[in-house]
Structure formats: C-alpha cells, structure tokens
C-alpha positions in Angstrom: 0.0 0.0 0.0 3.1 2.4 1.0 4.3 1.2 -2.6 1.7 2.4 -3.8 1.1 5.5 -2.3 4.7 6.5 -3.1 4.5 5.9 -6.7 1.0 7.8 -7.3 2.7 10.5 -4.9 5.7 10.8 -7.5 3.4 10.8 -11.2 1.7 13.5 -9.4 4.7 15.4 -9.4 5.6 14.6 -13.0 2.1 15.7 -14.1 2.7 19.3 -12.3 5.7 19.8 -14.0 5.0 18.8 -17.5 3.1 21.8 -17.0 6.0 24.0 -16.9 8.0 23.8 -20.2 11.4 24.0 -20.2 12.4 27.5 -21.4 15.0 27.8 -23.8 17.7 30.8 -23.1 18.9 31.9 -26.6 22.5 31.9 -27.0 23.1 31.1 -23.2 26.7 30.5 -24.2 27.6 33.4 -26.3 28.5 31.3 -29.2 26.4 31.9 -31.6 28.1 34.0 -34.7 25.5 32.6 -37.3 22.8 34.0 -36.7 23.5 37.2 -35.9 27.4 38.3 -36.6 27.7 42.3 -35.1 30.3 44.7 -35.6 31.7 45.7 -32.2 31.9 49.4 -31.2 35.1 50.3 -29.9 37.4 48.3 -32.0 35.7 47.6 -35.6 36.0 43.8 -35.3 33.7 41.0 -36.6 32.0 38.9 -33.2 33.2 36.2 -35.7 36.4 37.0 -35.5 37.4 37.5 -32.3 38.6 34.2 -31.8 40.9 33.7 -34.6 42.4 37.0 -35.5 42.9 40.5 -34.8 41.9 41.9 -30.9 40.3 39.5 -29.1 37.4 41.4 -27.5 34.9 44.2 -28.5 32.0 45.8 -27.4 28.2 44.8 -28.8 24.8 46.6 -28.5 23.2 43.2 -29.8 24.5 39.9 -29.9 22.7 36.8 -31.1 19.7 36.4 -28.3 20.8 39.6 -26.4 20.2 43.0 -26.7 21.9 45.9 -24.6 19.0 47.5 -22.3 20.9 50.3 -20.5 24.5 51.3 -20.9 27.1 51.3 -23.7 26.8 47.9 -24.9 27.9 43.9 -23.9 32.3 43.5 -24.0 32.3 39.7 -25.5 35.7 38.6 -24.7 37.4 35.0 -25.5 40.1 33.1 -24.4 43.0 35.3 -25.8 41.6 37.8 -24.0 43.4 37.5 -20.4 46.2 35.2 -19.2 43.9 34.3 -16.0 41.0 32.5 -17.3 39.3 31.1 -20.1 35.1 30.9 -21.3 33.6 28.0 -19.1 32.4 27.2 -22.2 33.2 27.5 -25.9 35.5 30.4 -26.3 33.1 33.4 -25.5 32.6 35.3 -22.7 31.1 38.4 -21.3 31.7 41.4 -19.4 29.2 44.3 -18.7 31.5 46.8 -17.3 32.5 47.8 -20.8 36.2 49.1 -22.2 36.6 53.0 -21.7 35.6 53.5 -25.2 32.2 52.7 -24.1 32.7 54.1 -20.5 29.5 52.5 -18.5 28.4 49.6 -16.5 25.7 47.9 -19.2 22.5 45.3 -19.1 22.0 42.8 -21.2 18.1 41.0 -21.8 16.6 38.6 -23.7 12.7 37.5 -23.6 11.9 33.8 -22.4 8.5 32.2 -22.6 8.0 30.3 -19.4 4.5 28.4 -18.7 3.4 27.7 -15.0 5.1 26.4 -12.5 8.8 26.3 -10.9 12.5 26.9 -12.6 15.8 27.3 -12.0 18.2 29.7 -13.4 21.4 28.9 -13.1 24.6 30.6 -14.9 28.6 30.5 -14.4 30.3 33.7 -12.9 33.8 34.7 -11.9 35.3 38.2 -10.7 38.1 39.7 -12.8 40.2 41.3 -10.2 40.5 40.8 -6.3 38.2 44.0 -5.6 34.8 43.2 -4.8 33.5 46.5 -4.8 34.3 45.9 -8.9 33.2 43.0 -9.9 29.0 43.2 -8.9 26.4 41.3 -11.2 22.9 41.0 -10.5 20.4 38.8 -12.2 16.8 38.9 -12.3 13.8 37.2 -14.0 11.3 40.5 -14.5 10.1 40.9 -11.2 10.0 36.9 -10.5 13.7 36.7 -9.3 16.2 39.1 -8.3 20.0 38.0 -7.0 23.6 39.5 -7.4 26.6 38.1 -6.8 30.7 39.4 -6.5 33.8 38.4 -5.2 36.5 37.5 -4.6 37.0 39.8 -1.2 32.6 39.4 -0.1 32.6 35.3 -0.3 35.0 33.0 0.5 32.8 30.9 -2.1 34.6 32.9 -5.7 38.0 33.3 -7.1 39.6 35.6 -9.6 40.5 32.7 -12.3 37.7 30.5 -10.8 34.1 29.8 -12.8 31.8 29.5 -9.8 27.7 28.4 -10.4 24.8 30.3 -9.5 21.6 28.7 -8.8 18.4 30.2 -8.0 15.0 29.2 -7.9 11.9 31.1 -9.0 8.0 30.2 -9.4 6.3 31.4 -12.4 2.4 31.8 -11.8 0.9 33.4 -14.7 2.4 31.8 -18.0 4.0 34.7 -20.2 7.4 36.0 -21.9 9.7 37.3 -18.9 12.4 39.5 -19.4 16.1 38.0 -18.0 18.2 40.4 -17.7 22.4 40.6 -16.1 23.7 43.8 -15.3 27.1 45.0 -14.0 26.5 47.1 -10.4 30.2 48.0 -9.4 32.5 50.4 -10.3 32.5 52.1 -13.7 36.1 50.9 -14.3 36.3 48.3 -17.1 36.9 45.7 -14.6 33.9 43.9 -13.8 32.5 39.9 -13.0 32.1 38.0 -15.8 29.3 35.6 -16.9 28.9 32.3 -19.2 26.7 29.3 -19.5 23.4 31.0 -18.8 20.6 28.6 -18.6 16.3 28.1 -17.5 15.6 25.0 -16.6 11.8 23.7 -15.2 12.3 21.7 -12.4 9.7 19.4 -10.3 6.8 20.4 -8.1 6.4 18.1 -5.0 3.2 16.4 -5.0 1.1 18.3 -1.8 2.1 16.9 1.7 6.1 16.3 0.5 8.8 18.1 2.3 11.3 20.0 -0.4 14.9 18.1 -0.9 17.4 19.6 1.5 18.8 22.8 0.3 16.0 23.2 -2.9 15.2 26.8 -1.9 18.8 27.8 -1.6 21.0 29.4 -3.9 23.7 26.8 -5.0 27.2 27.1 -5.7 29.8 25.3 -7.4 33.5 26.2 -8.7 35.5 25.2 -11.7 39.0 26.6 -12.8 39.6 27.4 -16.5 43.3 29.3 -17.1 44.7 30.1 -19.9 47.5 28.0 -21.1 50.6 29.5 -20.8 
C-alpha cells in the first residue's frame, strides 16, 4: 500500500511539472556568430572573429539572443583575452562593465516564454580582479527573481580565475514572456565579473504533503578553474 502511495505521490509530481516547459535561453553561451554576426563598437571587429584574429574582445549593442538594455553595450571577450581565465564554455565570454571607449556599467536581456510552474536559473560567474566592490552582477527574472553576486574579497565561495555556479529558484504563476536580464552594479572601471553558461531549466513540483529536498530553496554554488595555457 506504502508502494503504492509512493509511486502515485511521485506521477503527481511529473504531471505538475509537465506543466512547466522548459524554457530555452537563446545563446546562453555566447556562441552563436550565425545567426546574428555584429560589428563591435570600440574596436571595428567581426564577433566572428574574435577568436581567430585580430583583438580579441569588442563591445556589442546586440549579440545573437541579447540585446543591450541600458549602458554602452555587452564586452564579448574570448580566451585570448586574459592570461587568467578562459570561457567555461566555448571560447566566448562576457563582461558588462564595458572598455573605456564605451565608458558605462551595461544590461543585457533577452525574452523567455515560461509556462506555470517552478524553474531554476542557473549561470557561471567569476570576478576579474581581487576587488569586490568591482566585480557586482545581479540577475533577475522581471520581477520573479532578483539576486547578485561578486567576489572574490565578499565570499569565501569565488576566485579571480575560478568559474563559480549560481543557482536560484523562481516560481512562475501566470504563464508569459519574462524579461532575463544581467547587469554589471560596481565600479565604472572596465573591470567587472564575468558571466557564461546561462541557462532556464523547469524543475519538479512536489506532490502536496512532501517536504522540499534539503537545500532546494537555496542558492547553489559550485566552482571550476579554466586558465589560460601559458
């Protein structure tokens, strides 16, 4: 009977969250040169061709999936960029306190349909110098989530050369396109956190009368080190 219980406890909680489709973030790794291939602002060059040739970084108002929504525009940087790190992912990576050039911490958004129900954001961060008051970020999910993160000095939990994961939950009750949006919050000095490997994922709704997991309603973190070669 316990056996049973269980089991029609647990398709329950399947059913509620096939209700909550899995959102797809556009270009959640910044390496998408296809679809949409800018010019960058401060230096002239190609988002295509940052990787191969010429500087390896530029400034963006729009970006395949993102758009600039206050501020000069989104640095895209790649891993001949800086001797201390490279993208968690692929070879692209951004910044949002933009090069002089630009002069102005920026916000990047993109749209995302989300249905009912519960989701987790979750994206890969790491401060570019030891100055915390430098390297802010905050995240939000229009008006459903809102979070911010920097380092090295405020957490014992991020590293300059170190991709650490963010994880937060947020419940979506009215099905609808919600505006995601990172922003850069500390100084104005070209030296800011970076982000990669941004991502929406639905996640399950316990059936009624089930505690949470352990830790569910937290904000989780994890860190992996990506340095250049030498």
């Amino acid at each position: 009977m316990l056996k049973k219980l269980a089991f029609a406890s647990f398709a329950s909680a399947a059913l509620l969250v096939s209700g909550a489709a899995n959102a797809m973030v556009v270009n959640g790794n910044f390496e998408d040169v296809t679809t949409m291939d800018p010019t960058g602002l401060v230096k002239g060059n190609k988002l295509s061709n940052l990787a191969t040739t010429g500087s390896s970084w530029d400034v963006f108002s729009e970006i395949s999936g993102w758009k600039t929504t206050n501020g000069a525009g989104i640095e895209v940087q790649t891993n001949r960029t800086l001797g201390s790190i490279d993208a968690h992912s692929g070879q692209h990576y951004i910044e949002l306190d933009s090069h002089p050039r630009a002069n102005s911490n920026s916000t990047m958004s993109q749209d995302v349909s989300l249905g009912v129900g519960s989701y987790e954001l979750s994206f890969w961060y790491s401060p570019r110098n030891n100055d915390a008051s430098s390297n802010g970020i905050e995240y939000s999910v229009d008006g459903l989530l809102l979070g911010s993160i920097t380092g090295p000095s405020a957490s014992t939990l991020t590293a300059v050369g170190t991709w650490t994961l963010v994880k937060a939950l947020f419940k979506v009750e009215t099905a609808g396109d919600y505006t995601l949006s990172f922003a850069a919050t500390g100084k104005q000095n070209t030296l800011g956190g970076f982000v990669d490997t941004v991502s929406i994922t639905a996640v399950p709704i316990p059936a009624a009368g089930f505690l949470l997991p352990v830790g569910l309603g937290l904000l989780g973190y994890a860190s992996r080190r990506r340095k250049a070669a030498a």
